[in-house]
N, C-alpha and C positions, 0 to 999 in steps of 0.2 A: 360272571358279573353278579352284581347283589342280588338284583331283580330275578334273577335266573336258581341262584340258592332259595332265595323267599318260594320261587314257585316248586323247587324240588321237595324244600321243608313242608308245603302244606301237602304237597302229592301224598308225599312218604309217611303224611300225618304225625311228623314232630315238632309242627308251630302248634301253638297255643291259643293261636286265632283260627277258624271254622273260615271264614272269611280274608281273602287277600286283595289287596289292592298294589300294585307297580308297577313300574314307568321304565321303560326301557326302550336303548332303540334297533332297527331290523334292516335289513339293506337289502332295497328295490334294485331292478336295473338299473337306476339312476343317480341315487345317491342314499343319505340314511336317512328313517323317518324313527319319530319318537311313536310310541303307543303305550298307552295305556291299558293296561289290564283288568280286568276287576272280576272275581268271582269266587267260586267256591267248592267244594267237593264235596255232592248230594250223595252216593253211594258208595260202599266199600265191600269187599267181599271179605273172606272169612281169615281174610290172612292181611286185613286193610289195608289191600291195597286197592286202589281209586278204581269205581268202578264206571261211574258218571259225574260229570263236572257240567257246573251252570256257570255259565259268564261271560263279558262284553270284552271287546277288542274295541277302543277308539286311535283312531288317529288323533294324535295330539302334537303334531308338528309345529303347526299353527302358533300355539298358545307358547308352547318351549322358545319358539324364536322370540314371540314378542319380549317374555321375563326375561330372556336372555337380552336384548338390545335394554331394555328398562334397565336391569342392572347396569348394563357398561355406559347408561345415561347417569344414573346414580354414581357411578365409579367418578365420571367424568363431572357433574357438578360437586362432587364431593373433594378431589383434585384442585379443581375453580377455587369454592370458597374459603377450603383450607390456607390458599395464599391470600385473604382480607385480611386488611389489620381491624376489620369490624365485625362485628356477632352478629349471625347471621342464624336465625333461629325460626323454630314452628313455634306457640307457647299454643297449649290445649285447655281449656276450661272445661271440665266434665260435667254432667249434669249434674252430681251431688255436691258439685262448688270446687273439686279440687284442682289444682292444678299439674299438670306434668310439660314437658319440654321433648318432643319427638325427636324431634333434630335440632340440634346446635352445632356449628362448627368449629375447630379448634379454642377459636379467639375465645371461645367464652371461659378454657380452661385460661388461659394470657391474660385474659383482663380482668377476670372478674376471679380467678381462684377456684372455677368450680366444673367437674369433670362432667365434662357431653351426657357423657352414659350415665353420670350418678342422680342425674334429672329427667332419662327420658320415662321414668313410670310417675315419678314424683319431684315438683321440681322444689320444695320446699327449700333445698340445698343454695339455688338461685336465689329465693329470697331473702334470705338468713345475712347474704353480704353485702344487701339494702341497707344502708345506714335508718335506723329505727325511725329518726323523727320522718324520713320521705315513707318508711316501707308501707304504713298506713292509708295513705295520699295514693302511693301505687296500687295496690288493691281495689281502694275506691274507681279509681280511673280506668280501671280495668274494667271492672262490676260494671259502670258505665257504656263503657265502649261494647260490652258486653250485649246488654239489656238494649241498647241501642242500635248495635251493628255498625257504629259508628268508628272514623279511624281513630286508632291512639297514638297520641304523643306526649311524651311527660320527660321531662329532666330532673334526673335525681342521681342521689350519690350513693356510693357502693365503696366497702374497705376491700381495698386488693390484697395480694398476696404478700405484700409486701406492709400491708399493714398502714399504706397511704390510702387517701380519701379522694377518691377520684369523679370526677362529672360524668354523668352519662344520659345522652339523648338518645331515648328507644320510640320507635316507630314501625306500626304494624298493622295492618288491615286483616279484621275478622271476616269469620265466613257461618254460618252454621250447618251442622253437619244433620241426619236423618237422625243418629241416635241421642240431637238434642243437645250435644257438645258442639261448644266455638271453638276455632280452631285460627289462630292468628299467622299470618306471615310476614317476618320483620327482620328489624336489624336493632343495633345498640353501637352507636359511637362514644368514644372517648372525647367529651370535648373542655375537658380539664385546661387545656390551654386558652381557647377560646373564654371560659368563665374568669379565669384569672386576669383577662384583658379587661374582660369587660369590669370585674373589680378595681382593674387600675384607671381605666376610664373615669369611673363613679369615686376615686379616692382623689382623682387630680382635678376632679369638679365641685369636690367638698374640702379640700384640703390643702391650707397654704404651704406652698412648697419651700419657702424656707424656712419654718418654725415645726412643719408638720402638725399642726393645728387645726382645728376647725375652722374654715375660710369665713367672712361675714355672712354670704346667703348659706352655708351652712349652719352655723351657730342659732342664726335667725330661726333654720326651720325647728330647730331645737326649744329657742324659747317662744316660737307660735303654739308650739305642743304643748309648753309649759301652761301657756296664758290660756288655753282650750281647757286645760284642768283647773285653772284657778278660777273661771267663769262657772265650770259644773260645781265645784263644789267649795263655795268662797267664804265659810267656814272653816274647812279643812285644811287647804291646799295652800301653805304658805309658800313663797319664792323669791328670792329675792334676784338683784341681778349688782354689780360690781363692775366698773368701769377703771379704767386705770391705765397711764401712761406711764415710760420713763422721763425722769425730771432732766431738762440742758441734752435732751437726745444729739440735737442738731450739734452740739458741742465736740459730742464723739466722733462724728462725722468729718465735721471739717476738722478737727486736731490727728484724728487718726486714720482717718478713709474710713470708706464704706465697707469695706472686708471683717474692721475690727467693729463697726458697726452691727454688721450681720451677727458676728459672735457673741456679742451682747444680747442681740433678741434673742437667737438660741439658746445662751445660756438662761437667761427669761423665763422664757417658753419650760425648760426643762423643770426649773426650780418649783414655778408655779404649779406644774402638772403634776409634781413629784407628792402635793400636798392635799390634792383633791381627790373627793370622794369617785365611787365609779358614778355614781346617777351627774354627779357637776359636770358642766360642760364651760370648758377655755379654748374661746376664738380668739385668734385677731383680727382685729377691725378695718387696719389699714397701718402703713406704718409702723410708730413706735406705741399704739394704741391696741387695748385688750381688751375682753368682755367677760367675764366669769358668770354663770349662769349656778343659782344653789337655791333647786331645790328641797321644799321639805325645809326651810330657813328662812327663820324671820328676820327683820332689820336692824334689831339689837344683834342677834346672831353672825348677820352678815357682818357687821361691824367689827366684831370681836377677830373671826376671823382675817376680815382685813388689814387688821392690827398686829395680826401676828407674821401677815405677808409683808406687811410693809418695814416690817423689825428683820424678818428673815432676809430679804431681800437686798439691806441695808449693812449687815449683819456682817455678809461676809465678802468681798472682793469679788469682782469675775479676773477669770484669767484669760487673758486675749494677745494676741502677737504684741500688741504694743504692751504687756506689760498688766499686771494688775491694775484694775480701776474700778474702784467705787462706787457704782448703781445707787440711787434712790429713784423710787415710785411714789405719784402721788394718786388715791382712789377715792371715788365716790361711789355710795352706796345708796340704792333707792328698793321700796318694796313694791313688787308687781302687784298691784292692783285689780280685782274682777271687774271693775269696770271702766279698766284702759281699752282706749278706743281700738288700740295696737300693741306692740310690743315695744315702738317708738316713744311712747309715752312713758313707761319705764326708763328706757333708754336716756331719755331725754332729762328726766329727773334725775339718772347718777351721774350725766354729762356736767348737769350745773353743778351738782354735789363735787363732782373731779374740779370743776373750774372753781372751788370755794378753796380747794384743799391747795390747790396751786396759788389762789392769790392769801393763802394763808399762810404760803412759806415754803410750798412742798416738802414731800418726805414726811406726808402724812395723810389721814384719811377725815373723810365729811360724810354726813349722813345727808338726805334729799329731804328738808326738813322745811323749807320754803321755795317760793316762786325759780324756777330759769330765770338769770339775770341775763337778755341780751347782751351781745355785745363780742369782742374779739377776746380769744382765748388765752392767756399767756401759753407762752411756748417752753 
């Protein structure tokens, strides 16, 4: 046995250690015990061979069993977490700031692209497939959690191996260790589906489902933001805002149903969008009514533009089940104000300006140049 060579090699004096240490085991009446060895060869005679040996016999039975059950508990959690679909990991902060990953279990080579063992001295490899604008935020949070003792939780995104952008909630309770290292115990979910709901939740709350547009209390928080800028700096920050319906909507309606109705506003919708800056923001209001929000745009500005919507618009046919037809819009233009009470008040002034351009003939545009005239709206 090896332990049995080791001890002939130092007898025979052709180890190269003075000193031996080995572990081997002996059979009692009873069964086998492990013992430890440990010593040396104090004298030789003239042909060196051993002439006095110093050294301990321990019984190490004991200790052999327990590493022995620890391991086949190790075997057996490591079994366990290998079938999660979730990372299941140690993360280490050492005292000189770095990080390494002691254990990880499969999942994290699955989800994240990054091999167990290529992170357990150093896990730098883990953080690299942190999409950059969270990786910062995760550090911090950590550093926190850290300095704190406190738990961590953080959702952030990470490129897989596949080169998709996936969601991940990691959660993990620190501990600190004697040598002044935190030492976390945690997990890492996928919850890539969950966020994508939650974005369809937040897109069916802000977002008219037949034009795919900005809904009213969407648009609206768009232009409160506006009007929060033209109050700070009401020098600078020109805005205007653009109101505008289609001309005889109801016409299309009862002559061709609501179907070919619908395809008019979408065709709308698409025309107008097709023409706007990215900072513009185009809601509908309700109906056959819109809102164009142009910042960074004065009210000459807006005009012009709305001249060239109202030409385009006019310009060329929609094509819809019943057949080509014809579209004209009539709009009004007003400029946001720093000292509208609201956003309403804007609103309100390219409303009357839409109601001038309608009683002026429609299939065409009016600037908010006096008073809101009371009163019922032509259709």
């Amino acid at each position: 046995f090896a332990g049995g060579i080791m001890l002939m090699a130092n007898f025979q004096g052709s180890s190269i250690n003075h000193m031996i240490e080995v572990e081997y085991r002996v059979r009692d009446d009873e069964r086998w015990r492990w013992v430890q060895c440990r010593g040396r060869v104090m004298d030789r005679d003239e042909q060196n061979r051993p002439v006095r040996a110093l050294g301990t016999h321990l019984d190490v039975t004991q200790r052999k069993l327990s590493e022995s059950e620890r391991r086949a508990t190790q075997r057996k959690l490591e079994k366990l977490t290998a079938q999660l679909p979730s990372v299941v990991f140690q993360l280490r902060r050492r005292a000189d700031g770095l990080y390494a990953m002691p254990y990880a279990n499969p999942a994290l080579g699955t989800l994240c692209g990054v091999d167990p063992l290529a992170v357990r001295d150093q896990a730098d490899a883990f953080f690299a497939v942190i999409v950059p604008a969270d990786r910062e935020e995760c550090l911090a949070s950590l550093e926190h959690s850290s300095c704190h003792l406190q738990s961590w939780r953080m959702e952030f995104r990470i490129v897989n191996p596949l080169g998709e952008i996936r969601w991940m909630l990691g959660h993990a309770s620190p501990e600190k260790d004697l040598d002044g290292s935190v030492l976390w115990h945690g997990y890492l979910n996928d919850i890539s589906e969950r966020k994508a709901h939650e974005d369809d939740l937040v897109k069916q709350a802000s977002t008219d489902g037949l034009t795919g547009l900005a809904n009213r209390r969407s648009w609206l928080v768009h232009a409160n933001r506006e009007l929060t800028r033209c109050r700070r700096y009401p020098d600078e920050a020109d805005c205007a805002v653009v109101m505008l319906d289609i001309d005889h909507f109801k016409r299309v309606n009862d002559s061709h149903g609501h179907a070919v109705g619908d395809q008019v506003l979408q065709e709308l919708a698409r025309r107008m969008q097709a023409g706007l800056r990215e900072t513009d923001c185009l809601g509908r209001m309700g109906g056959e009514e819109f809102a164009i929000l142009l910042p960074q745009t004065s009210q000459d500005g807006a005009c012009l533009f709305a001249e060239r919507l109202c030409r385009k618009i006019a310009g060329v046919p929609f094509a819809t089940e019943a057949g080509a037809l014809v579209v004209t819009i009539s709009l009004g233009v007003s400029q946001m104000q720093s000292d509208d009470a609201s956003v309403d008040c804007a609103l309100a002034r390219a409303d009357g300006a839409l109601y001038a351009a309608k009683s002026g003939g429609r299939n065409r545009v009016e600037a908010a140049v006096r008073p809101v005239v009371a009163g019922l709206q032509p259709a």
